[in-house]
LUMZA-54370 format. One record per residue (C-alpha): x, y negated, z negated; residue in three letters. Coordinates in steps of 0.5 Angstrom, whole numbers, padded with zeros to 4 digits, always signed. Layout:
N
XYZAla...
end
This chain:
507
+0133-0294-0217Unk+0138-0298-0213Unk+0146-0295-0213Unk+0152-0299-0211Unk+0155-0295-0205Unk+0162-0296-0207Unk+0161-0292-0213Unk+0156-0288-0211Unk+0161-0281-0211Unk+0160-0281-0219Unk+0153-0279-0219Unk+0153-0274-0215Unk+0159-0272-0219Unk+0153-0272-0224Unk+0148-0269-0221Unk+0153-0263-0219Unk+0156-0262-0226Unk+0149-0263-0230Unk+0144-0260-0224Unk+0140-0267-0226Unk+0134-0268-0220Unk+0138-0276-0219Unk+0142-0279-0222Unk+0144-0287-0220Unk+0150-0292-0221Unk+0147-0299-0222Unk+0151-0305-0223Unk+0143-0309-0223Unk+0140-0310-0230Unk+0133-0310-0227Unk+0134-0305-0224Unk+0130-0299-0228Unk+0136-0295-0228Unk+0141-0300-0231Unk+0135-0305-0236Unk+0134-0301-0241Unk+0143-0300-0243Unk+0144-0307-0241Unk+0138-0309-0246Unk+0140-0304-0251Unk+0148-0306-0250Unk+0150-0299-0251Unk+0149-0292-0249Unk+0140-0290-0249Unk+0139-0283-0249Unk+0132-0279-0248Unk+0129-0272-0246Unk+0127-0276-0239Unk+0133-0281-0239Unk+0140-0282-0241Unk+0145-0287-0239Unk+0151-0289-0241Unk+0155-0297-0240Unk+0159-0299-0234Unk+0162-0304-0237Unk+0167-0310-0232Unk+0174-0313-0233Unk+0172-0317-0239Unk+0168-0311-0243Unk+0162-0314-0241Unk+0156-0309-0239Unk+0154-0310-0233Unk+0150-0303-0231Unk+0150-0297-0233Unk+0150-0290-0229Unk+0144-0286-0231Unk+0142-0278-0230Unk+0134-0277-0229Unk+0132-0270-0230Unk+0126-0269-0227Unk+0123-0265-0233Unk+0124-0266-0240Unk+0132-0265-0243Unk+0135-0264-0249Unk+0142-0266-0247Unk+0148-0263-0250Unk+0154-0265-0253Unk+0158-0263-0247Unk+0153-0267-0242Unk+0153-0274-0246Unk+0161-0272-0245Unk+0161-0272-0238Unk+0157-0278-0237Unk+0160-0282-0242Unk+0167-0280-0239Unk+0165-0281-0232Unk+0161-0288-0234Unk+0168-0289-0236Unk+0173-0288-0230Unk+0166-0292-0226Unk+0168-0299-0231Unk+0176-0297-0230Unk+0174-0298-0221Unk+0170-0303-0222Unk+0176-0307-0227Unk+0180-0306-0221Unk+0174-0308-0216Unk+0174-0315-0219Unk+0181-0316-0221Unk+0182-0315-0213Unk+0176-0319-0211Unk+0179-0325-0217Unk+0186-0324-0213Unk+0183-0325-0205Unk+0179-0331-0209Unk+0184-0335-0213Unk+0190-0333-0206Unk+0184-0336-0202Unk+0183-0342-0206Unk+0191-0343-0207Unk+0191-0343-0200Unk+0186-0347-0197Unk+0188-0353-0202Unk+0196-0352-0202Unk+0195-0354-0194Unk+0193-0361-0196Unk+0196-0368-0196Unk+0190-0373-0196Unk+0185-0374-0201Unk+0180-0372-0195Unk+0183-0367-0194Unk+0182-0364-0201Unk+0175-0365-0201Unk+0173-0362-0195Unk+0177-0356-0197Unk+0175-0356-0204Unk+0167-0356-0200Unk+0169-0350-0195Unk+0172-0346-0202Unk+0166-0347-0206Unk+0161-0345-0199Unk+0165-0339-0199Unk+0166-0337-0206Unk+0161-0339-0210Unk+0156-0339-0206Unk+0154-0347-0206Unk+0151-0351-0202Unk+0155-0358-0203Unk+0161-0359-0207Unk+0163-0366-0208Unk+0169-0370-0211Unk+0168-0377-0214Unk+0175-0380-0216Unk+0177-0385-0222Unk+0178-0392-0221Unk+0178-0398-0224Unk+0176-0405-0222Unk+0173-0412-0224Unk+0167-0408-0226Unk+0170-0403-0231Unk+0172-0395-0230Unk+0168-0392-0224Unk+0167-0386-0220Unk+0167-0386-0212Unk+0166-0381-0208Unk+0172-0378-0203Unk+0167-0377-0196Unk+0170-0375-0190Unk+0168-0375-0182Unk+0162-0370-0182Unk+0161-0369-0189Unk+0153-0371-0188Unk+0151-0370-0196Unk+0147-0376-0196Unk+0145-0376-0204Unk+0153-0376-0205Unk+0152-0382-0201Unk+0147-0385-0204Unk+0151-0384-0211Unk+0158-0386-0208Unk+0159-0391-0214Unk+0158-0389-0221Unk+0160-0392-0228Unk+0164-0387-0232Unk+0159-0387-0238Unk+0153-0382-0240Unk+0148-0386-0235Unk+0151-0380-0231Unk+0152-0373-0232Unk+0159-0374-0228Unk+0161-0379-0233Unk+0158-0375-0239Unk+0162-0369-0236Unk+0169-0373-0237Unk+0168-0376-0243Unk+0166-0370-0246Unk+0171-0366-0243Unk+0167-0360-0241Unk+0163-0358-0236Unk+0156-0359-0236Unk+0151-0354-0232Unk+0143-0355-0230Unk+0141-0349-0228Unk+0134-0353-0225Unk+0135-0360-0223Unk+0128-0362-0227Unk+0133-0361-0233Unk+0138-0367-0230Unk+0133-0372-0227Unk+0130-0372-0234Unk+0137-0373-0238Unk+0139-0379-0232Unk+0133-0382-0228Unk+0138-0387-0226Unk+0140-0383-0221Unk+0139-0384-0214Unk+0135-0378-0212Unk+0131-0380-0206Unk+0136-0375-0202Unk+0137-0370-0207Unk+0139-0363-0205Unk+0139-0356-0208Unk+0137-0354-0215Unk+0143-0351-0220Unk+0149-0356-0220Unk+0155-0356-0225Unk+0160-0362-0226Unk+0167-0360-0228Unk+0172-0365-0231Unk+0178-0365-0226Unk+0184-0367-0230Unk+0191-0365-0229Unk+0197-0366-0234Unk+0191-0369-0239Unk+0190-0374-0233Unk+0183-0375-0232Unk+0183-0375-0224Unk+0175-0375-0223Unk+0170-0370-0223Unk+0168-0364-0218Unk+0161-0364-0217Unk+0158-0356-0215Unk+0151-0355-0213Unk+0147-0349-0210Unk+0140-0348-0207Unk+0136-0345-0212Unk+0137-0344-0220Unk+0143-0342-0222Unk+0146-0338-0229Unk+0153-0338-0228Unk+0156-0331-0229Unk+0163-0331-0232Unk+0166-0329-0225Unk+0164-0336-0223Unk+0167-0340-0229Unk+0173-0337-0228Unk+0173-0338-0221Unk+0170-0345-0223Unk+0176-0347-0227Unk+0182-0344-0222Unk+0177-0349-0216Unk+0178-0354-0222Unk+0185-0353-0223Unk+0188-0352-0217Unk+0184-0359-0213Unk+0186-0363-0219Unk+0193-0362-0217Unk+0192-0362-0211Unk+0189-0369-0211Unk+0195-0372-0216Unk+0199-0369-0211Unk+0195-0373-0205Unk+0194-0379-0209Unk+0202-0379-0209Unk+0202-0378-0202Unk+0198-0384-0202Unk+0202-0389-0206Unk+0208-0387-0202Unk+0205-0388-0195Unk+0202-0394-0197Unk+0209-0397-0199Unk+0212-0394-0192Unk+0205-0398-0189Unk+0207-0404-0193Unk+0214-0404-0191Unk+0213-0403-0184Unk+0209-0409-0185Unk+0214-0414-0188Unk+0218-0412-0182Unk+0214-0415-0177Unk+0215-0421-0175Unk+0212-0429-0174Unk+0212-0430-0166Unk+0215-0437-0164Unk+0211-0440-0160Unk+0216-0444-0155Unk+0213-0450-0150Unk+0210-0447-0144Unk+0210-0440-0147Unk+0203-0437-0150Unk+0206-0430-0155Unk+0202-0425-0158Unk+0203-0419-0161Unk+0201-0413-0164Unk+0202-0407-0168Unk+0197-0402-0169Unk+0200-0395-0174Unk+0199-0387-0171Unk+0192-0385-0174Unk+0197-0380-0179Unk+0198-0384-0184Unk+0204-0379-0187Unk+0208-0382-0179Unk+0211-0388-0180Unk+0214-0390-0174Unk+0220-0395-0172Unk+0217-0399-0167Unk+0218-0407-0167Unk+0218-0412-0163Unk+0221-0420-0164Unk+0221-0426-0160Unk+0227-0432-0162Unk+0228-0438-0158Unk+0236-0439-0158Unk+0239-0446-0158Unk+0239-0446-0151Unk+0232-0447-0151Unk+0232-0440-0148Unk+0227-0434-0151Unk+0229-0428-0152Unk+0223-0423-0152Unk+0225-0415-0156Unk+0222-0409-0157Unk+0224-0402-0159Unk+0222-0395-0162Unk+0226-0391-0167Unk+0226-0384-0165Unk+0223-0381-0171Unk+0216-0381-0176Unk+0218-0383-0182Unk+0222-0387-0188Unk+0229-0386-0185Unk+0225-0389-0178Unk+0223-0395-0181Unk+0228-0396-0185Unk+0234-0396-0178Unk+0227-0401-0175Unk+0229-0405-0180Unk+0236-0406-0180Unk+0236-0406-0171Unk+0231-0411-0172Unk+0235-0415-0176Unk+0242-0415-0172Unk+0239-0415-0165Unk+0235-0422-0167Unk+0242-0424-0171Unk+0246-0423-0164Unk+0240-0426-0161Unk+0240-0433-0164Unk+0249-0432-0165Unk+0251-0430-0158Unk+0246-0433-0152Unk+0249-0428-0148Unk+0245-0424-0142Unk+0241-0418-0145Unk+0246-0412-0143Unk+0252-0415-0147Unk+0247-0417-0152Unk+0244-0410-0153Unk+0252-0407-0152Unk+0254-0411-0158Unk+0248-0408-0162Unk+0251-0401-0160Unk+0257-0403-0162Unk+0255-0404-0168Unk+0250-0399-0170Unk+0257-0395-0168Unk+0262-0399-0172Unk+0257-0399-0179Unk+0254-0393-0179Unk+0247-0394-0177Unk+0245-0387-0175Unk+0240-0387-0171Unk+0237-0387-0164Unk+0232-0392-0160Unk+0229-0395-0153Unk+0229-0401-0152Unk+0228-0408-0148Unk+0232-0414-0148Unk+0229-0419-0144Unk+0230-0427-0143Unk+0227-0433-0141Unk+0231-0437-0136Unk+0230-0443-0131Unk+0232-0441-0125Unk+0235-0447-0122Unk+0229-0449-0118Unk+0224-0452-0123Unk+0221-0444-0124Unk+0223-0439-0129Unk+0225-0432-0128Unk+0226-0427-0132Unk+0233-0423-0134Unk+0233-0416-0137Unk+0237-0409-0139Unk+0232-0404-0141Unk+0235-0398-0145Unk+0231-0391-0145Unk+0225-0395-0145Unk+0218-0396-0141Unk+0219-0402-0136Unk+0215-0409-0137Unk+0209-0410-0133Unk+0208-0417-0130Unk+0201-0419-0128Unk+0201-0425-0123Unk+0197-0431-0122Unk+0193-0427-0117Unk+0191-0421-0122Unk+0196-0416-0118Unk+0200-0412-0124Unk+0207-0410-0122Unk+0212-0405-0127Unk+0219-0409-0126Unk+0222-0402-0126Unk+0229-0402-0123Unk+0232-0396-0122Unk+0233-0391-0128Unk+0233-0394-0134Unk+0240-0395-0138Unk+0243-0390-0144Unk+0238-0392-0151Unk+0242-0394-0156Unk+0246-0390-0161Unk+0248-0385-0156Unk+0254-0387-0153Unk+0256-0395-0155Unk+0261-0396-0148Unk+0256-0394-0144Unk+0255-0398-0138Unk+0249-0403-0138Unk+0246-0407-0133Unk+0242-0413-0132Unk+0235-0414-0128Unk+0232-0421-0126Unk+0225-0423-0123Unk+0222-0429-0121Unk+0216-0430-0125Unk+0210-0435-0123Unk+0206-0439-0128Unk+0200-0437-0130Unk+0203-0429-0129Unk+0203-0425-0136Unk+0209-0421-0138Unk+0206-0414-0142Unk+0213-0411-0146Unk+0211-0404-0150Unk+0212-0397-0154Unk+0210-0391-0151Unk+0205-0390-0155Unk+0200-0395-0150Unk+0201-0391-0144Unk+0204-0383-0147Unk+0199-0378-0148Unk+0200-0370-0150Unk+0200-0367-0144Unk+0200-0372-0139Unk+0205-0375-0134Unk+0208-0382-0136Unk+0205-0384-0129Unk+0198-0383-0131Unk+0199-0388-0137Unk+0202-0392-0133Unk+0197-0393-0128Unk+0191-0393-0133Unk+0195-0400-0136Unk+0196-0403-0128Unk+0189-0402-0128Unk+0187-0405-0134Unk+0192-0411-0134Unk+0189-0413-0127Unk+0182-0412-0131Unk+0183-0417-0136Unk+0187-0421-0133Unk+0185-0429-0133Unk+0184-0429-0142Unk+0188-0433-0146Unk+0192-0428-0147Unk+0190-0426-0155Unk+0184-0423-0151Unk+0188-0422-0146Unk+0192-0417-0150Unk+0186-0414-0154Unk+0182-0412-0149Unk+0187-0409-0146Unk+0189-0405-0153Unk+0181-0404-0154Unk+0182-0399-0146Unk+0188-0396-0148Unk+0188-0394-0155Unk+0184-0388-0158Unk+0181-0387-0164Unk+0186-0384-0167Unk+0193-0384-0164Unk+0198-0379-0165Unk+0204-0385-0164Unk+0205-0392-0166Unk+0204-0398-0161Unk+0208-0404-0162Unk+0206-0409-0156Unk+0208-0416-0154Unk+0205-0421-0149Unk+0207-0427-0146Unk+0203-0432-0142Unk+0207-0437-0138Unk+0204-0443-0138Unk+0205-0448-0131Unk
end
């Protein structure tokens, strides 16, 4: 007969108090100690055998703890009392052992899906839990949504989720040609022990590609809002104990709101994104000068940055050329973007003055209206330079230093001693003009740290990876120009905005 080691001292209570040959606490209804109280669902007494019920949180008999006398017996009253008494002090443990083990599995299925912010998040965390908790071999979440073609499922993949069979099945109608969408429409879930059972019930399904055996499909629905399904399968066949339904439901409740929760998140990002968006300007583009820009937001879409860039020629026929970085990540960052855009372009186009007084006048009145912010930035202009050629005049406040790339393809940083104080700090800080010469056909690159910083790294090395692809790319129009040199320098995903602005002077 099989034992369960942690409850193995009540029988050898049992055999010390009763002088039986064994005596087993089993908690397997196969078992030949446990089967025959299981299938009787009560105490079985014989003159080879007495076992009495272990029963688990819910009441349920789970096994039986058994004396074996090794010789025919006629037991006592007394005798049955002790087994039925320590039969009782074994269910009370074992109670105890399952309500512990359910609070570690529901503080671990909070725990795991708390921590998330995106709906990938969520399903990859909902995957992990159900491996380690309900012994799955996939897990998978398909959302509602609604198009042109009507109400439909699609599943939520992630990097590295490889389930190909959910691939194949990405897109579903929600009615009962499914068993996701039977499982919504009915509100209850729906289990297969075998999945001879489910491809008979759906042939429509794909299943060139399918995994597993058992599989569930429970509603997910938060506030009575019907969010979609989750969808567990396991590798063999499967009948679900009441411990994993219970598990099951906590998992379902707890993805659900976490998906209303990252739904939320989304919408909110996706206004901030569409924001940002409107905050970026057309570009002019002026004889003699080719512009093109660039915005490419940080891979972490709870990061919305300041970063801008404008460009406007004043009625002098002068072009003025910004660009800037908010300190911050979020709403306020944008938001401060959007007010310094605006009054730096404003002062721009109404007082044709040199870059410093511009940028000074900008200071002032981010003081004097309580725009309560910081940002580097670069205030360059365009001018003739009284010899037929053009020259360029700039103030540069806290920021990364231009770069120009000559006719010859040979890149320069137009770096000219520390930059000036960044703007917001201290409105009566002094700032300087600098002035270049700049020969046709050369190409002026103005942008954000985030083209050349990396985490850990000095500021030089980016500087010199963008001198090396500058001079790399030099010769393209300057769309492909500025492409080319974003493709070099922008990772896959990156930790900060990059706002970037190019100007190529024409002969």
């Amino acid at each position: 007969m099989q034992s369960d080691p942690p409850l193995d001292r009540y029988a050898r209570m049992v055999r010390q108090s009763l002088g039986v040959a064994d005596a087993r606490v089993s908690l397997t209804s196969a078992d030949a100690c446990a089967r025959p109280v299981v299938e009787a669902q009560g105490p079985v007494v014989g003159e080879e055998y007495a076992g009495w019920p272990i029963t688990d949180h819910t009441g349920a008999i789970v096994g039986a703890l058994c004396a074996v006398p090794g010789a025919p017996r006629a037991w006592s009253a007394g005798d049955l009392q002790l087994l039925e008494d320590l039969a009782s002090a074994c269910s009370t443990e074992l109670s105890q052992q399952d309500l512990a083990h359910r609070s570690r599995v529901l503080l671990a299925l909070s725990e795991a899906l708390s921590a998330t912010r995106t709906l990938t998040d969520v399903a990859r965390a909902v995957e992990r839990t159900s491996l380690e908790h309900l012994g799955c071999l996939r897990a998978g979440i398909w959302l509602f949504d609604v198009d042109e073609a009507g109400k439909r499922l699609r599943y939520v993949d992630y990097p590295g989720g490889g389930w190909t069979s959910a691939h194949n099945n990405r897109d579903l109608p929600l009615d009962e040609t499914n068993p996701l969408g039977s499982a919504i429409l009915r509100r209850q879930p729906l289990h297969f022990a075998d999945k001879r059972i489910q491809n008979e019930l759906y042939p429509h399904l794909d299943t060139t590609e399918q995994v597993g055996d058992a599989r569930s499909f429970v509603p997910l629905v938060s506030r009575d809002e019907v969010l979609g399904s989750l969808v567990l399968l396991w590798q063999s066949t499967r009948e679900l104990s009441e411990e994993d339904r219970v598990t099951i439901d906590a998992l379902t409740s707890y993805a659900a709101q976490a998906l209303q929760r990252a739904q939320l998140v989304q919408e909110r990002l996706d206004a901030l994104v569409t924001l940002q968006n409107s905050l970026l300007p057309r570009l002019p583009q002026p004889d003699s000068l080719e512009l093109a820009a660039r915005y490419h937001p940080a891979a972490s879409r709870d990061q919305v940055g300041g970063d801008w860039y404008d460009a406007v020629v004043m009625p002098s026929g002068a072009t003025a050329l910004m660009v800037g970085d908010v300190v911050g990540h979020d709403i306020a960052a944008a938001a401060i973007m959007g007010q310094l855009r605006n009054m730096l372009r404003a002062i721009a186009w109404t007082v044709d003055d040199a870059p410093s007084r511009n940028v000074a006048r900008l200071d002032q009145a981010m003081h004097d209206l309580a725009v309560d912010g910081m940002a580097s930035l670069v205030y360059a202009r365009i001018e003739q330079d009284g010899h037929g050629g053009r020259s360029l005049r700039w103030t540069n406040a806290g920021h990364p230093p231009p770069l120009v790339v000559g006719p010859d393809g040979v890149p320069r940083l137009l770096e000219q001693g520390t930059p000036d104080l960044m703007v917001g700090v201290q409105p009566s800080a002094d700032r300087a003009d600098n002035r270049a010469t700049i020969d046709p056909e050369s190409v002026l690159l103005l942008y954000t740290d985030g083209l050349v910083e990396r985490r850990g790294e000095d500021l030089s090395d980016g500087l010199e990876r963008l001198r090396e692809a500058a001079a790399r790319h030099h010769g393209k129009p300057v769309e492909d120009f500025l492409e080319a040199v974003l493709a070099d320098l922008v990772p896959g995903r990156l930790e900060d905005d990059v706002a970037v602005l190019a100007v190529k002077f024409l002969i």
